[in-house]
PAZAPA-4460 file (N, C-alpha, C; in steps of 0.05 Angstrom, whole numbers, plus 32768, in hexadecimal, padded with zeros to 4 digits):
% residues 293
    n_x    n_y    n_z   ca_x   ca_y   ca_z    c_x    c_y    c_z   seq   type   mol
   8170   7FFE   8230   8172   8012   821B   815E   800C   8205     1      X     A
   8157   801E   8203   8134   8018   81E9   814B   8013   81CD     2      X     A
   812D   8007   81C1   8143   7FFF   819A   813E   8015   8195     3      X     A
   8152   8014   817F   814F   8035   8170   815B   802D   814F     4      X     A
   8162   801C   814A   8162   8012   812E   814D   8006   8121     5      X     A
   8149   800F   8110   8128   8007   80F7   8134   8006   80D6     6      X     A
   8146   7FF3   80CE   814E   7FED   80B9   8136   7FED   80A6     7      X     A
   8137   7FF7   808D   811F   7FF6   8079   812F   7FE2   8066     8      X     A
   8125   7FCB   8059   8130   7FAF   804A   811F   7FB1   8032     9      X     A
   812D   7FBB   801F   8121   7FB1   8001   813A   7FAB   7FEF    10      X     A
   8135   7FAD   7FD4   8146   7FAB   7FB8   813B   7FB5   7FA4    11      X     A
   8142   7FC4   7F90   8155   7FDF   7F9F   8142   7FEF   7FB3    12      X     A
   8164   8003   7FC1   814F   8014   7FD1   8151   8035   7FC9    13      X     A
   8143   803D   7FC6   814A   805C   7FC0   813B   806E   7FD2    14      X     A
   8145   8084   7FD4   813A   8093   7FED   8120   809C   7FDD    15      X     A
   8109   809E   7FEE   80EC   809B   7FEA   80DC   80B3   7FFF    16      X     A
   80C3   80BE   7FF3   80BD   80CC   8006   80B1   80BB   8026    17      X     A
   80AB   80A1   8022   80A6   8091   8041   80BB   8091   8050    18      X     A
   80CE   8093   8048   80E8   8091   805D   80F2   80B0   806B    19      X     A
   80EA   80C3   8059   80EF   80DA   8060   80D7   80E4   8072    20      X     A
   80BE   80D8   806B   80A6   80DD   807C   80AA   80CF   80A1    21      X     A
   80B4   80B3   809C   80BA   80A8   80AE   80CC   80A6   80C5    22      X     A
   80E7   80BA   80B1   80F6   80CB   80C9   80EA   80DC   80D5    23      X     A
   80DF   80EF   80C6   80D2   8107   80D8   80BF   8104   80F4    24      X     A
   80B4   80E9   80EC   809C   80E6   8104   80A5   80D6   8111    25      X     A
   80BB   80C2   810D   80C7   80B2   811E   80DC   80C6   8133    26      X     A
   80E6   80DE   8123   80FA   80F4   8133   80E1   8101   814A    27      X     A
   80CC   810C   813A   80B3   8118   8153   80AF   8105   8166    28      X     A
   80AE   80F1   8165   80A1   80E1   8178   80B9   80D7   818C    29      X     A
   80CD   80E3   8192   80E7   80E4   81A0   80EA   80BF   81A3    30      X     A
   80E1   80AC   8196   80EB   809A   819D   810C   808E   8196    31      X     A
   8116   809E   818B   8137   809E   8183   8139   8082   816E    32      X     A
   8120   8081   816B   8123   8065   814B   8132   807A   8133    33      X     A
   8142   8068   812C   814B   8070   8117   8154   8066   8100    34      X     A
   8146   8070   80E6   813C   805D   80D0   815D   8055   80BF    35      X     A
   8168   8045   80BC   8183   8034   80A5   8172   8028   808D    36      X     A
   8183   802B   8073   8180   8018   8063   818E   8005   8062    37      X     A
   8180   7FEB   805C   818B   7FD4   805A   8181   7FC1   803F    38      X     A
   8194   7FC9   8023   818D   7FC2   800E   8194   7FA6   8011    39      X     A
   818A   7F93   800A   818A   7F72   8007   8172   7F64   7FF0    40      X     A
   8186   7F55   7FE4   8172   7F45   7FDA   8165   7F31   7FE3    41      X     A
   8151   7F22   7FCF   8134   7F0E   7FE4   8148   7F01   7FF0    42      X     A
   815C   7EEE   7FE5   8168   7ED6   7FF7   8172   7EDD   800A    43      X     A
   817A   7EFA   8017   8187   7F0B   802B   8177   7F0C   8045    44      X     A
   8159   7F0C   8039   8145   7F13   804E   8149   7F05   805D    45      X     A
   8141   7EEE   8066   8145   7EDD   807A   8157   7EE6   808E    46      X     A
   8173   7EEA   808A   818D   7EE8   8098   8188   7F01   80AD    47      X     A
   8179   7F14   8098   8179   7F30   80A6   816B   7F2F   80B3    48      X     A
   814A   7F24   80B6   813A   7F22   80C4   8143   7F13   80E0    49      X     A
   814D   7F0E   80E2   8169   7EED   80F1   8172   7F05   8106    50      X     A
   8183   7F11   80F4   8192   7F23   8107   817A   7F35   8116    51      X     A
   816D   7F48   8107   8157   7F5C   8117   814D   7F52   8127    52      X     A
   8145   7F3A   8129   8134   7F2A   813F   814B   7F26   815B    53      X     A
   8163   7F1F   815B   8176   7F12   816E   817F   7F2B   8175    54      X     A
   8182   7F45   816D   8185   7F67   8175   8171   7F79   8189    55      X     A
   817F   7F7C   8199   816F   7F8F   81AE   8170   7FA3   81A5    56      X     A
   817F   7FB2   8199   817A   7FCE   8185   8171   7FD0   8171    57      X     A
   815B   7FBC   8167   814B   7FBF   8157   8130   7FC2   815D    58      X     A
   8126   7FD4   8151   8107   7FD6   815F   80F8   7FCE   8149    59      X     A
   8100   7FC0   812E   80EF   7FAF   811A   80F9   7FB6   80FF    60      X     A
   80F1   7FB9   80ED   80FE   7FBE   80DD   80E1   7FC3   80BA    61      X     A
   80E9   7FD9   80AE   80D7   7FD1   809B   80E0   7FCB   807E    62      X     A
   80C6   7FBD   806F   80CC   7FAA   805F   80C6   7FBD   8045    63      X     A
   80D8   7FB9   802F   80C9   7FC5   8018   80CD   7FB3   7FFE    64      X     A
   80C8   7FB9   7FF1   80C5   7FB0   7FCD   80DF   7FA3   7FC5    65      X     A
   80EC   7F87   7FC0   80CF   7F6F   7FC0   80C8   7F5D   7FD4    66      X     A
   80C9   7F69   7FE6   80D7   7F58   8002   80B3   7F53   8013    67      X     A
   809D   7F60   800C   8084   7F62   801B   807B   7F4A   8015    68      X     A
   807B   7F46   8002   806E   7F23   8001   8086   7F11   8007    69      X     A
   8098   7F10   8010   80A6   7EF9   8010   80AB   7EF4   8032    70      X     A
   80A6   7F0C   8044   80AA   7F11   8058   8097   7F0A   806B    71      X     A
   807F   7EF4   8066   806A   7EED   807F   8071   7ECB   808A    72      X     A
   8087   7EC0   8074   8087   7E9F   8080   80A1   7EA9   8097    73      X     A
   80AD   7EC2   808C   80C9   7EC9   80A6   80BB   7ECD   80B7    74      X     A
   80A1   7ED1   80BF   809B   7EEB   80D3   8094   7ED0   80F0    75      X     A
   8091   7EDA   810B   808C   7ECD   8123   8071   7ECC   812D    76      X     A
   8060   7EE6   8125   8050   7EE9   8122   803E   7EFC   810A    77      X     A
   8024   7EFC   8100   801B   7F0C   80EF   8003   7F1A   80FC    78      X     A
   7FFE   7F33   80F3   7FEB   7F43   80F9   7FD7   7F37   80E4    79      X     A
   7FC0   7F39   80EC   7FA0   7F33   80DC   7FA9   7F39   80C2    80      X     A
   7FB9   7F5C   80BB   7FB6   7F6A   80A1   7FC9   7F52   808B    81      X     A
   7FDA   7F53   809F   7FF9   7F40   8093   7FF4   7F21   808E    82      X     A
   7FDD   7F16   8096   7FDD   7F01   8091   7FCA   7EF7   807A    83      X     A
   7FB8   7F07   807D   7FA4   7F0A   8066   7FAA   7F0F   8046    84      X     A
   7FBD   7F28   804A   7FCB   7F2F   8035   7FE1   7F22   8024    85      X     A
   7FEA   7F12   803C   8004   7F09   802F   801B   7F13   8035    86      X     A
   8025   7F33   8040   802C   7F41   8035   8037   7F54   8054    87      X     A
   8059   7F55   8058   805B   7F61   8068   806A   7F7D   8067    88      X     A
   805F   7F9B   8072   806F   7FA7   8067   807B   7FB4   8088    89      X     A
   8073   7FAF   80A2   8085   7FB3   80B8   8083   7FA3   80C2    90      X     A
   809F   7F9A   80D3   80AC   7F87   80EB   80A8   7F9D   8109    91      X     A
   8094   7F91   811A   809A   7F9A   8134   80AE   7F86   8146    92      X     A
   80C8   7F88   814D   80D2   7F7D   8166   80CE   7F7E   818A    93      X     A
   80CC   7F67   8190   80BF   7F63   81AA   80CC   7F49   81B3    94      X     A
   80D6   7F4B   81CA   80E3   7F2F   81D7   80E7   7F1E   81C1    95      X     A
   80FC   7F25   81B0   8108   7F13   81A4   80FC   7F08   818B    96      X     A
   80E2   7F16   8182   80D1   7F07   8172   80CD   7F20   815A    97      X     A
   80B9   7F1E   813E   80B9   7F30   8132   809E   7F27   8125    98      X     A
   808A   7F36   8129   8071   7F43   8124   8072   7F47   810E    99      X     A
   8064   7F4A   80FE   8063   7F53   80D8   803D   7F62   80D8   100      X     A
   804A   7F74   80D0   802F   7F87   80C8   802F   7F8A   80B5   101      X     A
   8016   7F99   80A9   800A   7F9D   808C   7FFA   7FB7   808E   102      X     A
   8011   7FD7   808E   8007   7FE5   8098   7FF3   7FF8   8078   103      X     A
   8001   7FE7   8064   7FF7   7FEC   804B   7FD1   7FE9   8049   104      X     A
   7FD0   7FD9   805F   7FB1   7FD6   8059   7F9F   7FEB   8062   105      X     A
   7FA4   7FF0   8080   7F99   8006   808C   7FA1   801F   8071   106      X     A
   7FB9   8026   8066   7FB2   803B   8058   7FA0   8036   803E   107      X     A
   7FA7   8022   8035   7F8A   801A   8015   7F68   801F   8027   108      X     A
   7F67   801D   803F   7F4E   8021   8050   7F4A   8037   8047   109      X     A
   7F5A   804E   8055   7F5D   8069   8051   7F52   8079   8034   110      X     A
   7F64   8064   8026   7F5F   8073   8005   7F46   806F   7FFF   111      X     A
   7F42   804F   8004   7F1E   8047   7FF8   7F0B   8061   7FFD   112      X     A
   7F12   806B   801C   7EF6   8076   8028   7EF5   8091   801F   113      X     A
   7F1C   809F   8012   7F12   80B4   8002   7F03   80BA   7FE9   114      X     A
   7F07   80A3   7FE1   7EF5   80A6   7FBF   7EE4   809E   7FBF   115      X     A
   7ED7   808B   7FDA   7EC4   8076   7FD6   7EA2   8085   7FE2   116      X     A
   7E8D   807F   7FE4   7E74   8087   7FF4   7E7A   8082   800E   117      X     A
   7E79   809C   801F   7E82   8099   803D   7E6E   8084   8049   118      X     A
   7E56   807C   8049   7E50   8063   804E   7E59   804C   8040   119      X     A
   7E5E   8034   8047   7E65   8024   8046   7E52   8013   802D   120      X     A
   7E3E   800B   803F   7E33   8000   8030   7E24   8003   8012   121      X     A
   7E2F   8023   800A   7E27   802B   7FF7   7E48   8020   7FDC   122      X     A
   7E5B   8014   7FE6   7E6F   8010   7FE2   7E67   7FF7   7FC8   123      X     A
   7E7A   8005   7FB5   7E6E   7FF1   7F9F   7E86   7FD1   7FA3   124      X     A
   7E7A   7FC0   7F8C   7E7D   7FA0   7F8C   7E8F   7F9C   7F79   125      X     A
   7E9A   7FAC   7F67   7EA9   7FA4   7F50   7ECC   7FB6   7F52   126      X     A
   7EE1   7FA9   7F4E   7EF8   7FB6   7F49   7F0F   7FB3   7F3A   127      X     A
   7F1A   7FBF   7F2E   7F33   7FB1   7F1E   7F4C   7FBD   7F2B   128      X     A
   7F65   7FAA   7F3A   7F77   7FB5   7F41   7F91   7FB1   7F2F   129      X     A
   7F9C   7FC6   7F27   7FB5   7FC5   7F20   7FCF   7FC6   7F2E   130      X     A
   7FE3   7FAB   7F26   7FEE   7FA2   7F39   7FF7   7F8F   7F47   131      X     A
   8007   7F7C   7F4D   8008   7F68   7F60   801C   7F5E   7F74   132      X     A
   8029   7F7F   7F84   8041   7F7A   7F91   8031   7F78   7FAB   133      X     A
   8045   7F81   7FBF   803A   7F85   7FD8   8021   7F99   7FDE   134      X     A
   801E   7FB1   7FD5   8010   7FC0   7FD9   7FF0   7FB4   7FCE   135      X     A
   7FFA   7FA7   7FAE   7FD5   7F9D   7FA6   7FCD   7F8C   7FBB   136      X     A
   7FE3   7F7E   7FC0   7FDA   7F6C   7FDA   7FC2   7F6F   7FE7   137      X     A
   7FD3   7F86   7FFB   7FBD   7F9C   8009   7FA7   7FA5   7FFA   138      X     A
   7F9E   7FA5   7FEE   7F86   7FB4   7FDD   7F7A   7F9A   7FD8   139      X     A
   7F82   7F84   7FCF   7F6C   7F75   7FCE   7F5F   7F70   7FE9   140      X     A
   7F77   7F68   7FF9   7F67   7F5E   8011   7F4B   7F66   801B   141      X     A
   7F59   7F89   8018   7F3E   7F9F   8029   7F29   7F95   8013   142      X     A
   7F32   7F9C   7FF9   7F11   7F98   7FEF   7F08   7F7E   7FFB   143      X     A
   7F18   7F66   7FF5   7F06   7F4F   8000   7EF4   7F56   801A   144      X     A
   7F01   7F60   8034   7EF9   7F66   803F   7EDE   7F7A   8040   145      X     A
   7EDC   7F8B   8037   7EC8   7FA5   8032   7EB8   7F97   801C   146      X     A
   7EB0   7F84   801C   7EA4   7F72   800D   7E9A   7F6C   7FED   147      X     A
   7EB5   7F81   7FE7   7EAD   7F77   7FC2   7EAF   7F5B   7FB6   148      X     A
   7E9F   7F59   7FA1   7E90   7F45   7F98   7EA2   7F37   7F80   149      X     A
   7EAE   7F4D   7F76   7EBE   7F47   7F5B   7ED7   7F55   7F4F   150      X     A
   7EEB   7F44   7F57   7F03   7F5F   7F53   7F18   7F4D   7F43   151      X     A
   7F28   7F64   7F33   7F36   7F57   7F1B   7F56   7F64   7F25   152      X     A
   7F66   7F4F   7F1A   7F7C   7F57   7F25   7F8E   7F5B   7F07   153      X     A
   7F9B   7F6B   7F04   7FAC   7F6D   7EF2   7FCF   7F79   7EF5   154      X     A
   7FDE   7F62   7EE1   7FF8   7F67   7EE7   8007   7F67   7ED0   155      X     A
   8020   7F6F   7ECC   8030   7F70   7EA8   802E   7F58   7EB1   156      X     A
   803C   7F49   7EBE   803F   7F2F   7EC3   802B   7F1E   7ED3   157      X     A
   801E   7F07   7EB9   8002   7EFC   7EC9   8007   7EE8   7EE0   158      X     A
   801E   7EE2   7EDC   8024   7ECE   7EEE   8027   7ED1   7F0D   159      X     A
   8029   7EF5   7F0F   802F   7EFD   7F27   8011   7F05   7F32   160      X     A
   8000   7F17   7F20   7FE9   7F11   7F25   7FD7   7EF4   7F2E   161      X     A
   7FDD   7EDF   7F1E   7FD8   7ECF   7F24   7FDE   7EC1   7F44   162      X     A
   7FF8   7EC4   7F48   8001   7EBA   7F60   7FEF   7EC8   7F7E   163      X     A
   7FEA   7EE8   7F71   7FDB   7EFA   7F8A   7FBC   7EE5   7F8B   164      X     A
   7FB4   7EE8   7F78   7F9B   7ED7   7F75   7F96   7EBA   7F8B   165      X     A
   7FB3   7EB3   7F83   7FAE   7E90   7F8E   7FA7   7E9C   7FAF   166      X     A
   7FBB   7EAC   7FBA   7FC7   7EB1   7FD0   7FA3   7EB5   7FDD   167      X     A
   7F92   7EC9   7FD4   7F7A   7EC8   7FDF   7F61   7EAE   7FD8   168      X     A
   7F6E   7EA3   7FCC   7F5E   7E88   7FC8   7F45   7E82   7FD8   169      X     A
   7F52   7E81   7FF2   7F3A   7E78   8006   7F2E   7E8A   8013   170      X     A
   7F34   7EA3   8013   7F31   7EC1   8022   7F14   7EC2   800A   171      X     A
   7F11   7EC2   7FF3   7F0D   7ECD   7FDC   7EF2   7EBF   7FD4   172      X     A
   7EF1   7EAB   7FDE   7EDD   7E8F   7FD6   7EB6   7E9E   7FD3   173      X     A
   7EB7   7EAA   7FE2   7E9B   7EB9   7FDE   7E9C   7ED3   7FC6   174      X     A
   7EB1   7ED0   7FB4   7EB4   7EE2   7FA0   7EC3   7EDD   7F88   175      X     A
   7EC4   7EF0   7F76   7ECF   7EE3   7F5A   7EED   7F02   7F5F   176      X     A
   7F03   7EEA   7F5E   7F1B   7EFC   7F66   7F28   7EE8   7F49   177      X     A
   7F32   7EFE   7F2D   7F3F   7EF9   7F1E   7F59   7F03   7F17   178      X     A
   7F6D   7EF7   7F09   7F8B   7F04   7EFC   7F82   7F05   7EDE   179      X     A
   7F83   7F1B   7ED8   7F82   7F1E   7EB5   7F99   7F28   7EAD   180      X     A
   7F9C   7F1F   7E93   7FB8   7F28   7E85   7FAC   7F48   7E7B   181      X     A
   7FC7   7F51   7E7E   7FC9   7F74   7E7C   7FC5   7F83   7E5C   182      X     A
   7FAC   7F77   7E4C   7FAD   7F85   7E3A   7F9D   7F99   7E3F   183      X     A
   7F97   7FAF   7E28   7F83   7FC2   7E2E   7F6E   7FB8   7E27   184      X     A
   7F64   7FA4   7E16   7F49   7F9D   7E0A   7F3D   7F8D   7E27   185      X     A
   7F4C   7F81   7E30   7F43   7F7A   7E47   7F45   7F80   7E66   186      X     A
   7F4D   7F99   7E65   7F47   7FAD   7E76   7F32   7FC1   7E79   187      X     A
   7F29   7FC8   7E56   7F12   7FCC   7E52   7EFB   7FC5   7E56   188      X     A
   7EF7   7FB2   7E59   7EE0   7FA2   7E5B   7EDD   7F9F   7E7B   189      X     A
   7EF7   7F95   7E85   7EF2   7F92   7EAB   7EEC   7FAE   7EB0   190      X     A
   7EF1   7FC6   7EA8   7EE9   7FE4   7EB7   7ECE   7FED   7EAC   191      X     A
   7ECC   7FDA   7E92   7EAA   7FE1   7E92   7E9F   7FDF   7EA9   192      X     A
   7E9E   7FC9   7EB5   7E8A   7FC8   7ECA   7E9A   7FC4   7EEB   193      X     A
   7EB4   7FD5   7EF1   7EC1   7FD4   7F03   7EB2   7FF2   7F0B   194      X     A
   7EA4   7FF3   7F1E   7EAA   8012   7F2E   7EC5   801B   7F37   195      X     A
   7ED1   800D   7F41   7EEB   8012   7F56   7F03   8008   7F40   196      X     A
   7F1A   801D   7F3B   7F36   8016   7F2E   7F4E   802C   7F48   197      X     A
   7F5E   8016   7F4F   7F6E   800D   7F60   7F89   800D   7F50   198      X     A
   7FA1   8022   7F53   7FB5   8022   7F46   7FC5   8018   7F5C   199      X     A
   7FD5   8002   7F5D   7FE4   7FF5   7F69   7FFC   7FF7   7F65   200      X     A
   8005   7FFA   7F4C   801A   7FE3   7F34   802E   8003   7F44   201      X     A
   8034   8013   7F47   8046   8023   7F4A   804B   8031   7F2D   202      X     A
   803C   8030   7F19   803E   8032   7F04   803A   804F   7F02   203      X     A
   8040   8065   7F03   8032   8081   7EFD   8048   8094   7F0C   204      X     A
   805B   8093   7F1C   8072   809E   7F27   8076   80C0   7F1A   205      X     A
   8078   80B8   7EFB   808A   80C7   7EEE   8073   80DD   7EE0   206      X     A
   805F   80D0   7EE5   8045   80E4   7ED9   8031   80DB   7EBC   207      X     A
   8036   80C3   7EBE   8027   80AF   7EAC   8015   80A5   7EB1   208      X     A
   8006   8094   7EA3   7FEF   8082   7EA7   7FF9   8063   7EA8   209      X     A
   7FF0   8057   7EBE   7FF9   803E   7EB9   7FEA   8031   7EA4   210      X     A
   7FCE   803D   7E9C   7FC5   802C   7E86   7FB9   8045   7E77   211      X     A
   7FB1   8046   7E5E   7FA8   8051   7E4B   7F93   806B   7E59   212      X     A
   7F90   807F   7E5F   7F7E   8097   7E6A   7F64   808C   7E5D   213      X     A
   7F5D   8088   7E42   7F46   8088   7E3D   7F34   8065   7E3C   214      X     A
   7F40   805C   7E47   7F2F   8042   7E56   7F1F   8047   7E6C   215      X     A
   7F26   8060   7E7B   7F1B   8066   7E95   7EFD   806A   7E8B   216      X     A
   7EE6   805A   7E92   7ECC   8062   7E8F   7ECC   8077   7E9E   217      X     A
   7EAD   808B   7E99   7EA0   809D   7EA8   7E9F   808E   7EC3   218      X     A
   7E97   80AB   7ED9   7E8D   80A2   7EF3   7E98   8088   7F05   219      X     A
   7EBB   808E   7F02   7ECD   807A   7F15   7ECC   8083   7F2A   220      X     A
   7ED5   8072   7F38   7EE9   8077   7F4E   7F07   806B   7F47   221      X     A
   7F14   807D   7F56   7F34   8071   7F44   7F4A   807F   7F61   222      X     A
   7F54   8062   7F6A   7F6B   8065   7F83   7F7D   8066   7F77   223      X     A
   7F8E   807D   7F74   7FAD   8077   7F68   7FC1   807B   7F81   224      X     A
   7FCF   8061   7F7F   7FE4   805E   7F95   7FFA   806E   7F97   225      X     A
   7FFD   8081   7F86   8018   808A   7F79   8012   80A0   7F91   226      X     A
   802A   809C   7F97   8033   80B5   7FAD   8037   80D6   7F9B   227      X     A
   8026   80DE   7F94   8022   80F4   7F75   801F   810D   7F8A   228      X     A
   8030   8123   7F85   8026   8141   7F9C   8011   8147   7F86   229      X     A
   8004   813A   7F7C   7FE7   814B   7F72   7FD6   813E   7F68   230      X     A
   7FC8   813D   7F53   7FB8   812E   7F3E   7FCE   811B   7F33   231      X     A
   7FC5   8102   7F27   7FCD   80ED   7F1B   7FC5   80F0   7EF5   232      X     A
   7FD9   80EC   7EDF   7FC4   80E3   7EC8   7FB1   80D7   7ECF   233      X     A
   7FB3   80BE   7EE1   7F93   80AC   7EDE   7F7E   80BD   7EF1   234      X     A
   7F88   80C8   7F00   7F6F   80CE   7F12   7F5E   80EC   7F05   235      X     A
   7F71   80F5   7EEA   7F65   810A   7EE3   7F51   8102   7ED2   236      X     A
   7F57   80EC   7EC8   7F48   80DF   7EAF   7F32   80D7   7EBC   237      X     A
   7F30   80D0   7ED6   7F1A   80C1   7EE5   7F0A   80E2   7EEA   238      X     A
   7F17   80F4   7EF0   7F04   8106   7EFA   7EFE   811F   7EE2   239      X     A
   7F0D   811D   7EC5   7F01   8123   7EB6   7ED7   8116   7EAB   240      X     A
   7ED6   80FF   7EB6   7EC4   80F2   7EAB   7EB4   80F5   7EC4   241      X     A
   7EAB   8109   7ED7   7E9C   80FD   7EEF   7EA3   80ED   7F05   242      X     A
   7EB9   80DF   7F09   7EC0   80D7   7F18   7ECD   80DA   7F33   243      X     A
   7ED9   80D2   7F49   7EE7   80D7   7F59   7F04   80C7   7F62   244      X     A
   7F11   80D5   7F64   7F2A   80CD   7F65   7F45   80DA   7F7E   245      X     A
   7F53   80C7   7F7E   7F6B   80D5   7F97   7F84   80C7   7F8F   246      X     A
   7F9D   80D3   7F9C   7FB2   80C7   7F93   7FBB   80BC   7FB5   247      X     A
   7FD7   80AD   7FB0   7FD9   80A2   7FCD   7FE1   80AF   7FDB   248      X     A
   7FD5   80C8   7FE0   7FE1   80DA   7FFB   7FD0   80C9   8015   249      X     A
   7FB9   80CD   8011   7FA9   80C5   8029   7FAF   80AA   802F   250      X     A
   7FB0   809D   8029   7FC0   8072   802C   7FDA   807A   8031   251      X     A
   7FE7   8087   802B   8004   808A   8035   800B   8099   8050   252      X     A
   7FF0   80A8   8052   7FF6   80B7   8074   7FEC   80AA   808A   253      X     A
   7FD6   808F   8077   7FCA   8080   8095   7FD8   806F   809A   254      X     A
   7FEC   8060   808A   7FFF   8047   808A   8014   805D   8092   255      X     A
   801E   8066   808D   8038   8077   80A2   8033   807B   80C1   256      X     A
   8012   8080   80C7   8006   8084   80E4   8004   806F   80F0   257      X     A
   8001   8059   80DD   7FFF   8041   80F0   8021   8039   80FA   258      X     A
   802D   8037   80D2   804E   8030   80E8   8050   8043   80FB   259      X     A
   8050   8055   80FA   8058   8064   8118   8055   8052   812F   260      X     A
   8039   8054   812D   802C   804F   814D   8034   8037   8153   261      X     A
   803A   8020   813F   8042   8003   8145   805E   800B   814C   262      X     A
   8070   8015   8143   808C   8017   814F   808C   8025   816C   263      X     A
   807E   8040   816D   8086   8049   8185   8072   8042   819B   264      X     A
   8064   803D   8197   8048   803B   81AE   8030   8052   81AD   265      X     A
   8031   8063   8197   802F   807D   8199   8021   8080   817E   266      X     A
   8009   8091   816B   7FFE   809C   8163   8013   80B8   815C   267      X     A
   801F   80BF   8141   802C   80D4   8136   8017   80F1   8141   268      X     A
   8029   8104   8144   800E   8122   8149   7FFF   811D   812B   269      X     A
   7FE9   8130   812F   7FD9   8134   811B   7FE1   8145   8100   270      X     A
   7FF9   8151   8109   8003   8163   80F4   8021   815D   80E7   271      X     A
   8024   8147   80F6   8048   8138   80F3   8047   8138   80D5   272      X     A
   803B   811B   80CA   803B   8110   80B2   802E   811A   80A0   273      X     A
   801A   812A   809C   8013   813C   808D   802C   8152   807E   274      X     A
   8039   8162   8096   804D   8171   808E   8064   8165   808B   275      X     A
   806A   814B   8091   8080   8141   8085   8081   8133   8069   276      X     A
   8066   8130   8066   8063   8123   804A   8066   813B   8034   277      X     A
   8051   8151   803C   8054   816F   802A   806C   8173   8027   278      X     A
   807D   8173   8039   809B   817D   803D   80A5   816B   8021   279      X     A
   80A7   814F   801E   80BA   812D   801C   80A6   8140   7FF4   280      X     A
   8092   814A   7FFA   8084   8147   7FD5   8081   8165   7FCE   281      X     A
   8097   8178   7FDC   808E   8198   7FD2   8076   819F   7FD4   282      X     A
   8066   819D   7FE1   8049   81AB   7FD6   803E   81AF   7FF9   283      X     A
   8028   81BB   7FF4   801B   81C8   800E   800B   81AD   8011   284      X     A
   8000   81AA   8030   7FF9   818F   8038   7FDA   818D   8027   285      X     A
   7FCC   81A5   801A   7FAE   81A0   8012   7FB4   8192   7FFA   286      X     A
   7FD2   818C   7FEC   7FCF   8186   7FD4   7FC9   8160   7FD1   287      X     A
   7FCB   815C   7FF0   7FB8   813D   7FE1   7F9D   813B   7FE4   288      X     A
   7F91   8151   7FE1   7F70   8155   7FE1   7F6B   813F   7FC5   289      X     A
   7F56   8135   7FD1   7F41   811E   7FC0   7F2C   8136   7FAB   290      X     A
   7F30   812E   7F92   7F24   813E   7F80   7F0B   8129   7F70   291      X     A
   7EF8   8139   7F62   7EE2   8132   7F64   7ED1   8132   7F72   292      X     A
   7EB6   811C   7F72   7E9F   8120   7F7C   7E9A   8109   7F93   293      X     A
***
């Protein structure tokens, strides 16, 4: 009998448009997975992970907020994304064992390449990310990866920034990867010469700025992670000035495409997650069009 349980593990949990996205394409794809919450705190993780692993009706389970970083010393094995990062946000089950992915990265790929110069190498060296849960995780990595030169990490709390920092220590060594404390005078100065600003922090939900609108220099680029059905404050401010900007529709449909395909064996249709996301945010699917230049 195939698994068909996919418990989602955070603290707190509240119903979210990924879980509503994730039924719909997990229901299309007739694999009979079917998504439970399972609220637990960090010291809980373990036990649960314990159980999902020793269950044949589990086909893995996914991880959410604050559970992504704490979840790679549980794991049996790690994917490239997951190990790099730190940072796990799905469990595949398989003979008894549990896989940890990092499907967050493939979507920060996604976002980069909307705002970014479709060549690569035209891809600038400088970034400031706001943020330091699971998701900045992912965003540093890629940049490390995609080879920026100089990226600044910022958190209310420097200590947590700091800790993301240590975590790439040796990943990082051919680059200057910093934690600055979250004032604006010194956010100022890192976006002077940051091309690339990276909203991580979850900070903007409600229709705010996670930091001041008018720090945004001219001619950004500006990823806002915020699952927004439209324009962002920050990303308007970025594209008031010349710039280009997106909110996290596009990172949230390529990291939903990948969990798919890792749970079922299978690639979602082309039109699944699109319309279940429009559906999960009121709006017609063009509304996460990338604005600007």
């Amino acid at each position: 009998m195939p698994a068909t349980r996919l418990p989602i593990i955070g603290y707190p949990l509240s119903e979210t448009p990924q879980e509503g996205v994730l039924r719909a394409a997990l229901a299309a794809s007739g694999s009979g997975i079917e998504i439970e919450r399972l609220e637990l705190r960090p010291h809980q993780l373990a036990d649960a992970l314990k159980e999902i692993r020793e269950g044949d009706d589990f086909a893995g389970a996914l991880i959410a907020s604050p559970h992504k970083e704490k979840a790679p010393p549980l794991s049996d094995a790690l994917s490239d994304d997951a190990r790099i990062s730190g940072a796990v946000n799905v469990y595949v089950r398989a003979d008894g064992k549990l896989r940890g992915h990092n499907t967050d990265a493939d979507g920060i790929r996604a976002g980069l390449e909307a705002v970014l110069p479709k060549a690569k190498g035209r891809w600038p060296r400088n970034a400031v990310v706001l943020g330091a849960g699971g998701g900045a995780r992912a965003v540093v990595a890629v940049l490390i990866g995609s080879g920026f030169q100089h990226v600044v990490v910022f958190n209310r709390h420097l200590h947590r920034a700091e800790a993301l920092v240590a975590h790439f220590s040796r990943s990082a060594r051919q680059m200057e990867l910093r934690a600055r404390p979250w004032h604006d005078a010194i956010l100022e100065a890192e976006l002077a010469r940051a091309e690339l600003l990276v909203n991580a922090s979850g900070v903007g939900q409600d229709g705010g700025s996670p930091i001041p609108t008018e720090l945004v220099p001219p001619d950004r680029s500006v990823l806002d992670l915020v699952l927004s059905p439209g324009s962002t404050a920050l990303m308007d401010a970025a594209t008031a000035q010349g710039g280009t900007a997106a909110n996290g529709q596009e990172a949230f449909l390529a990291s939903a495409a990948w969990t798919v395909r890792l749970l079922t064996g299978s690639p979602p249709g082309a039109d699944v997650l699109p319309a279940a996301l429009a559906a999960e945010l009121g709006v017609p699917e063009e509304g996460r069009a990338v604005v600007g230049d």
